[in-house]
C-alpha positions as CSV (number, residue, x, y, z in Angstrom):
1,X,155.0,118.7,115.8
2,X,151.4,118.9,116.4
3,X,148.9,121.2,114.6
4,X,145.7,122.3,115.1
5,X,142.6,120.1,113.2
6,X,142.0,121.8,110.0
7,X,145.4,123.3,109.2
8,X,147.3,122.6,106.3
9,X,150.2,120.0,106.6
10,X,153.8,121.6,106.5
11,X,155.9,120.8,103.7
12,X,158.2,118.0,103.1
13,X,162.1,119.4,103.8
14,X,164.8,119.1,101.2
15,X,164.1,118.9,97.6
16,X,161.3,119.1,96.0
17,X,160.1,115.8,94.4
18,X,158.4,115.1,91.3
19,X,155.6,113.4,93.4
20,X,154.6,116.6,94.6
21,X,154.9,118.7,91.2
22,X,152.0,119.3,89.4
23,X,151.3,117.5,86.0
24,X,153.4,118.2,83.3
25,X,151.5,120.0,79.9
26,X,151.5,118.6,76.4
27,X,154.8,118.3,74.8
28,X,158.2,117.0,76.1
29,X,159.0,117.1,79.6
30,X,161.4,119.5,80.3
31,X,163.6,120.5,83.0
32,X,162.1,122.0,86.0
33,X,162.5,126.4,85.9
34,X,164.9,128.2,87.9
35,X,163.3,129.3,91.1
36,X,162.4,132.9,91.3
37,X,163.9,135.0,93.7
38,X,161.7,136.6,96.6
39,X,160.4,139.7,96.1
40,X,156.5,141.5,96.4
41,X,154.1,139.8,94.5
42,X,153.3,141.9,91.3
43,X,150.3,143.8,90.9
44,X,147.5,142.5,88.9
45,X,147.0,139.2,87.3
46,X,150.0,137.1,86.4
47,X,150.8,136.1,82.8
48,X,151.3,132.2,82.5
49,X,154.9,131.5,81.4
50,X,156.1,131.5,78.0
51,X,156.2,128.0,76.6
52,X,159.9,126.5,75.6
53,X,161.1,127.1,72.4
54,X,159.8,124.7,69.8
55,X,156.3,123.9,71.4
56,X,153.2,125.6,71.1
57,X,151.7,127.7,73.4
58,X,149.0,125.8,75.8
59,X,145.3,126.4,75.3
60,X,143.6,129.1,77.4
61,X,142.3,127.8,80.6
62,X,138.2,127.5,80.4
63,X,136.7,130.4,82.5
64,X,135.0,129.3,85.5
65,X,132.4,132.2,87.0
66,X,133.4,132.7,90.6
67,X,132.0,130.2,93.1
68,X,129.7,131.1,95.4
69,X,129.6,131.1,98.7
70,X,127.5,128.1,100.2
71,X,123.7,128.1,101.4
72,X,123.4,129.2,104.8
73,X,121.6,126.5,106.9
74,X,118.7,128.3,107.3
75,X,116.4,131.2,105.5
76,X,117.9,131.9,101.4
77,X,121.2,131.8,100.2
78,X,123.6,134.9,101.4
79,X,123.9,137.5,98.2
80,X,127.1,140.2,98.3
81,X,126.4,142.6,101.3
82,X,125.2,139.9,103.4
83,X,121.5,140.4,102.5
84,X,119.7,137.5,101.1
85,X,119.9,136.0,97.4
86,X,116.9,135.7,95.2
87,X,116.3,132.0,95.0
88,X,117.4,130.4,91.7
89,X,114.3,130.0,89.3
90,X,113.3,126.3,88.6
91,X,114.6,124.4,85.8
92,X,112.8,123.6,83.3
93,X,110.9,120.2,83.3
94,X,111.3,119.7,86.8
95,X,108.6,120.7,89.3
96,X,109.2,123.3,92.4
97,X,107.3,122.5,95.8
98,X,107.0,125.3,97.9
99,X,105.2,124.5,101.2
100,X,103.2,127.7,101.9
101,X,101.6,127.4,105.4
102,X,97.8,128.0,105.4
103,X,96.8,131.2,106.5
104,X,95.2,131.1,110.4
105,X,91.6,130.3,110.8
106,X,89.4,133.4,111.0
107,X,88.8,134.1,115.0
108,X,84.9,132.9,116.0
109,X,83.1,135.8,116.0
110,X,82.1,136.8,119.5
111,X,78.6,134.9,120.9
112,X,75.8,137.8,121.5
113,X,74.8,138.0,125.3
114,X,71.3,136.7,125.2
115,X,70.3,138.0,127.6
116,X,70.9,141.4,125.5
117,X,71.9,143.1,129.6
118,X,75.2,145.8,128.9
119,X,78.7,144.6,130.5
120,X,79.6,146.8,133.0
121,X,83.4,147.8,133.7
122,X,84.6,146.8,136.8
123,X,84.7,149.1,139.6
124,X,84.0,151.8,137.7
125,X,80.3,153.5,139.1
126,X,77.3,153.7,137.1
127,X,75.9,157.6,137.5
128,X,72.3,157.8,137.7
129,X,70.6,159.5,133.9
130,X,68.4,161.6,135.7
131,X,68.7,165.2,134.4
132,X,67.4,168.4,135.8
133,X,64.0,169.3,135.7
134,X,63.5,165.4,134.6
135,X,59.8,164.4,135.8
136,X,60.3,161.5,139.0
137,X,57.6,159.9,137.5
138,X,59.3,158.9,134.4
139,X,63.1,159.4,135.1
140,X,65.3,156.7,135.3
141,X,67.0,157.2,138.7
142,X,68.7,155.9,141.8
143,X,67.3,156.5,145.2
144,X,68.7,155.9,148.6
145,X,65.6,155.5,150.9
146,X,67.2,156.0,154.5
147,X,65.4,155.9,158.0
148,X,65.8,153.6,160.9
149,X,64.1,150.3,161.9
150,X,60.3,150.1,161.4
151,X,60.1,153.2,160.1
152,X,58.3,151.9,156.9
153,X,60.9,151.7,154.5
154,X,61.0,148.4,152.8
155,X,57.0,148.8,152.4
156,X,57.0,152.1,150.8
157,X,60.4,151.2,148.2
158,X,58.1,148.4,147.0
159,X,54.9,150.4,146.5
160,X,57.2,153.4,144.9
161,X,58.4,150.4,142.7
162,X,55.6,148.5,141.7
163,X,53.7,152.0,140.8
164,X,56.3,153.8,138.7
165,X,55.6,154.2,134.8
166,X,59.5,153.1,134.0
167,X,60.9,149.8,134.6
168,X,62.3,150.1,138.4
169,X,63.8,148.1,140.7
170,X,63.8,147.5,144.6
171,X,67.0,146.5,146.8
172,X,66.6,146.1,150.2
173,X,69.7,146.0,152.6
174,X,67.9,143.5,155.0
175,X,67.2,140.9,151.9
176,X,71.0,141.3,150.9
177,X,72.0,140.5,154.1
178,X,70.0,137.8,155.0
179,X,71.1,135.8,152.5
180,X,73.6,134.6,154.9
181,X,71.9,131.7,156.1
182,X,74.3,130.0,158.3
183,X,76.7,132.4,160.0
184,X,74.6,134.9,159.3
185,X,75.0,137.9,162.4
186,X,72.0,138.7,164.0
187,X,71.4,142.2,164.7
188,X,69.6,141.4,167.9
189,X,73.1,139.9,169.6
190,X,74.5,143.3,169.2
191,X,77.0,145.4,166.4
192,X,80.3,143.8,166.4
193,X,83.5,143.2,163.8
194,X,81.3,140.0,162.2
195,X,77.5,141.8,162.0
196,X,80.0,145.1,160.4
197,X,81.9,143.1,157.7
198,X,78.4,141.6,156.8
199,X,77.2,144.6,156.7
200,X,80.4,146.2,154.3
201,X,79.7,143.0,151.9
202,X,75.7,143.8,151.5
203,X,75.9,146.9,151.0
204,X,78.9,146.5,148.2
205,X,76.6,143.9,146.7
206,X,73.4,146.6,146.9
207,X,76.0,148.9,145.1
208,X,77.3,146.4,142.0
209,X,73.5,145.0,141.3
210,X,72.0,148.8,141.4
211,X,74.8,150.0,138.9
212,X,73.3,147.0,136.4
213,X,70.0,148.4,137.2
214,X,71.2,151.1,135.6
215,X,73.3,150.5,133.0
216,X,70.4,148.6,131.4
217,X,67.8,151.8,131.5
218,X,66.4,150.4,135.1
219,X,65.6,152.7,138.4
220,X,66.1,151.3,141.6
221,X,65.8,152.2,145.1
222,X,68.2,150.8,147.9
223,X,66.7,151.6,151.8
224,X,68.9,151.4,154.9
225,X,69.6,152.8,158.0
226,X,72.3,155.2,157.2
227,X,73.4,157.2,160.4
228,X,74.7,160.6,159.7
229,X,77.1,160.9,162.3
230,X,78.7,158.1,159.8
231,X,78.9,159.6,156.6
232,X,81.9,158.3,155.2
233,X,80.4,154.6,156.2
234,X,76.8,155.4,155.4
235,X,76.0,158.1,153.0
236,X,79.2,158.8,150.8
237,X,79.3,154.9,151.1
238,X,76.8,154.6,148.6
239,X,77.8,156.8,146.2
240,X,80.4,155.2,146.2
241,X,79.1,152.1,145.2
242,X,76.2,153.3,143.2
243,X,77.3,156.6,141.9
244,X,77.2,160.5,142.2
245,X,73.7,160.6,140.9
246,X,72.4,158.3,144.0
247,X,69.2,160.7,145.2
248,X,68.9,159.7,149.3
249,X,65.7,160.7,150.9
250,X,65.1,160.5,154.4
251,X,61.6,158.7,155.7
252,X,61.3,159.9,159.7
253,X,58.3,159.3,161.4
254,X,57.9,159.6,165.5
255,X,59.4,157.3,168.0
256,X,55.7,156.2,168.9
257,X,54.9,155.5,165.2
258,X,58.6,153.6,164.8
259,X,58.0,151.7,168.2
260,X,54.7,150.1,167.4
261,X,55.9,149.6,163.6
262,X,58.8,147.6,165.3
263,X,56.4,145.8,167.7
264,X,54.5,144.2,164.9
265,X,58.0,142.9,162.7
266,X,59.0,139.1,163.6
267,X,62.5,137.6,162.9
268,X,65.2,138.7,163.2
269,X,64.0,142.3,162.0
270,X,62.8,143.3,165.2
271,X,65.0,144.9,167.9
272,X,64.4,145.4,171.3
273,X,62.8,149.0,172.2
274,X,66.1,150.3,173.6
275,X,68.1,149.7,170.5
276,X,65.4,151.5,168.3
277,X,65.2,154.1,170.7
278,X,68.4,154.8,169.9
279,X,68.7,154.6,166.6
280,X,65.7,156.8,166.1
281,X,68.0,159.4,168.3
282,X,70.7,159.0,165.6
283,X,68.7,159.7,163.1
284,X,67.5,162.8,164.0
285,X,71.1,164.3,163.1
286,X,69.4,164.5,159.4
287,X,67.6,167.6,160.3
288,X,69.6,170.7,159.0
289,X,71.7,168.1,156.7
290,X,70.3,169.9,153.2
291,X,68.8,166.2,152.5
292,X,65.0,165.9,151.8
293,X,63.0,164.6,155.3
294,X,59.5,162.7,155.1
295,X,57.4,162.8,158.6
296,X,55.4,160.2,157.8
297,X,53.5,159.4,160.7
298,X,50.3,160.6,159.5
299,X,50.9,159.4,156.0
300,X,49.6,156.1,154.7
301,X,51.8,154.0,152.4
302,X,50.5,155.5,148.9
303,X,50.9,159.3,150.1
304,X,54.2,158.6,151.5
305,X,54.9,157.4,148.3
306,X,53.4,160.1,146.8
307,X,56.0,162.6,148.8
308,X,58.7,160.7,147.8
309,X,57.9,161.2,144.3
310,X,57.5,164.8,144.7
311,X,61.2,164.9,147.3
312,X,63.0,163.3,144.4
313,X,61.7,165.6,141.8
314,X,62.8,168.2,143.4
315,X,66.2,167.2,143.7
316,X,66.7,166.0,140.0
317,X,65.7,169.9,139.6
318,X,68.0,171.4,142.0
319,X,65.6,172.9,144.1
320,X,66.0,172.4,148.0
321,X,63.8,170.4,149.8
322,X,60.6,171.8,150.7
């Protein structure tokens, strides 16, 4: 009959022989005891036999303290309970080696930016710190300087710039734009899908690099040609972009002012008469929009300046435009 691996082998049949009785005790060898008959095991321990008449009774067995169980492969030996055992303490003379790892290296402390700029979070827009009543001399704000094509504006952002008592910066649309050099989609072939998305990328770009402006204590003023039947493209666009304290003045002169200012632009920043024509017509939707208006047709470049200061000042205040 076949068993399983590890179980115990059956034994013999027929008598028991003396090859498979235990060794005999001091003394004599006597004849083997009457079997006992089958009944329950009796409670507690068992008393050893009483020895034959005539022969001393056997020494008591040594006592062995229980054996326990065997190390687990892994981790400290298992105590009662299953927790883990206290390891044994070393014996004496002999030397214990416990490998203790070392502990990590300290991380490397962060390098400073040296350039000393603030990190800004992305997408997250920077608001303008002007306050209320805040002087537009002095404030560190965010303007939107908005009119159509030779109406002045890139030449009055600078001079508002390069005048202003505060650190301040000037981003112009038409230099964003243009730094598309090949593939770049000239506004005099028309408005199409390409010149849009060019447009939608400067104007994101504008938005990130005026919101560092900012976040580093710097104004800056942004000018484009925002039509206000557009004002989800154009005006709320940039705030968008920039933030809800973006300040957008409007710089209008006449069509015969913006027609001879166009005449005398080169590249690819002058448009035919039609198309500023009608842009100029576009623009005159700002009238009775609540946003501050500059007629700067009589105005030179430092009083138009000059006006803008004063439009912005008093919209940090709250005061409609005069």
């Amino acid at each position: 009959m076949q068993h399983a691996t590890g179980a115990p082998l059956p034994p013999p049949h027929g008598p028991v022989n003396d090859s498979w009785a235990p060794p005999p005790g001091p003394g004599p060898r006597g004849p083997h005891p009457a079997p006992r008959p089958a009944g329950p095991a009796p409670a507690g321990p068992v008393p050893p036999p009483a020895p034959p008449p005539g022969q001393a009774p056997p020494p008591p067995a040594p006592h062995h303290p229980p054996r326990q169980p065997a190390t687990p492969p892994y981790g400290h030996p298992a105590a009662p309970g299953g927790h883990p055992a206290p390891a044994p303490p070393p014996h004496a003379g002999h030397h214990t080696h416990t490998h203790t790892p070392p502990p990590p290296p300290p991380p490397p402390p962060s390098a400073p930016d040296a350039t000393g700029h603030l990190r800004l979070p992305a997408g997250a827009p920077a608001p303008a710190p002007g306050t209320a009543g805040a002087d537009a001399a002095h404030a560190a704000v965010a303007v939107l300087l908005i009119g159509p094509a030779g109406a002045g504006k890139t030449t009055v952002a600078r001079h508002w710039a390069d005048r202003r008592r505060v650190p301040t910066a000037h981003i112009s649309l038409d230099d964003v734009r243009e730094w598309v050099r090949s593939g770049f989609a000239d506004p005099r072939a028309g408005w199409n899908d390409h010149s849009e998305a060019q447009y939608r990328l400067a104007r994101r770009t504008c938005g990130f690099a005026a919101r560092n402006f900012l976040a580093n204590g710097i104004s800056c003023i942004l000018d484009d040609a925002v039509f206000p039947d557009r004002p989800a493209v154009g005006l709320g666009g940039w705030k968008r972009h920039v933030g809800p304290g973006l300040v957008p003045v409007v710089l209008l002169p006449g069509l015969e002012i913006v027609l001879e200012r166009n005449a005398a632009r080169s590249g690819t920043r002058r448009l035919d008469d039609d198309e500023v024509a009608r842009i100029h017509g576009r623009m005159a939707g700002w009238y009775g929009s609540g946003l501050p208006i500059i007629d700067n047709s009589q105005l030179d470049v430092a009083a138009t300046a000059q006006a803008l200061d004063e439009a912005i000042a008093r919209s940090l205040a709250g005061l409609p435009p005069s």
